[in-house]
N, C-alpha and C positions, 0 to 999 in steps of 0.2 A: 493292394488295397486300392479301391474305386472310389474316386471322390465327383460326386455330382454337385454342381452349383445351381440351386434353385433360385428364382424369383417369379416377381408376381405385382405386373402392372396396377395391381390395387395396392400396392405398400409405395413409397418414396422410394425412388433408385437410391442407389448407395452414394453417399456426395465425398470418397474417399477411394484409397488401393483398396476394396474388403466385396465381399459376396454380403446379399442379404440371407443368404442362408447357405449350409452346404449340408451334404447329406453322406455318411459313411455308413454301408450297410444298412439296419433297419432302423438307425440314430440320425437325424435332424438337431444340426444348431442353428439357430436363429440368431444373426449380429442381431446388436442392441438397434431398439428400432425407436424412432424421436415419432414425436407425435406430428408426424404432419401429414397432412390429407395429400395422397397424391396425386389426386384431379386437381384441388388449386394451388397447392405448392405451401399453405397457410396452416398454422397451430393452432388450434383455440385458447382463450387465453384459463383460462381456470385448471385446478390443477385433475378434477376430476373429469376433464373432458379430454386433454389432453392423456390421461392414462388410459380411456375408453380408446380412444385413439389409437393409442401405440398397440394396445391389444387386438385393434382393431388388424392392425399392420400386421400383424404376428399372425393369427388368424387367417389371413390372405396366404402370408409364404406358407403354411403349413398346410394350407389346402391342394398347393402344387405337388405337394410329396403324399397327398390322399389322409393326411393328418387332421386332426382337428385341436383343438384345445387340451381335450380329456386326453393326447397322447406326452401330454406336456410333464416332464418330470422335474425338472428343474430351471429355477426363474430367478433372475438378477435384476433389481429394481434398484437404480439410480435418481437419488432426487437433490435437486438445488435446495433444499430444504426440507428437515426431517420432521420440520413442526407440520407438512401434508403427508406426514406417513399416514394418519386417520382416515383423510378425505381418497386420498391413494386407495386404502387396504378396503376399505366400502365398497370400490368402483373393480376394484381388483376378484375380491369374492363372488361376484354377481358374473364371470365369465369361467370361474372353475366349480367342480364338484369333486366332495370327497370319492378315492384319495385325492387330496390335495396333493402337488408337486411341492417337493422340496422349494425354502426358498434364502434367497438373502436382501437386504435391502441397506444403500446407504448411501449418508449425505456428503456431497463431494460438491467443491469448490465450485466449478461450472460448468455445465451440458454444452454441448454445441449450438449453435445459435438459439441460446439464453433458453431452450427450454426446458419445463418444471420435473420431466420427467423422462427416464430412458429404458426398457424394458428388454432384456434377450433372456432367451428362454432355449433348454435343451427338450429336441419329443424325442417317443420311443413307442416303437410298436408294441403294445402291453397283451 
């Protein structure tokens, strides 16, 4: 088994031991990717900018592996509070079409440096 390590100078380098993405045959996972701009290093502060964001991030690694969004089959959504799953799930459906990817979403104690939201996602060649 072949394992390729992708990334993609438009996401945030990884700030950890971890790949922003790795790739096994015609399956991409994507780590959880934090909302922050990789040109200035900064999160936006709201919660729906910040998941534009992290989507944004995602979008990036998955276009090094020729992927897009639509290859995305399953998504794990992280948030420091579950009272912006609404403002979240708004921002979230305006970057997928049915089918929609499997998903799960949940609130946990705290993000890495304090922020609202954390996104990884599996694609797949469909």
């Amino acid at each position: 088994m072949s394992i390729n390590v992708l990334s993609s100078d438009k996401a945030p380098a990884a700030i950890g031991p971890y790949s922003q993405a790795t790739q096994v045959g015609n399956t991409v996972y994507v780590s959880g990717q934090l909302p922050i701009d990789a040109q200035t290093g900064t999160m936006p502060p709201s919660i729906a900018a910040q998941t534009t964001q992290s989507l944004q991030n995602i979008a990036a690694i998955l276009k090094e592996a020729g992927m897009t969004m639509q290859n995305v089959v399953q998504a794990t959504v992280l948030l420091s509070d579950i009272n912006d799953f609404g403002a979240m799930n708004e921002v979230y459906g305006k970057f997928f079409q049915a089918p929609y990817p499997a998903r799960m979403a949940y609130q946990v104690a705290c993000l890495p440096k304090n922020a609202k939201v954390e996104i990884a996602v599996i694609a797949a060649e469909k």
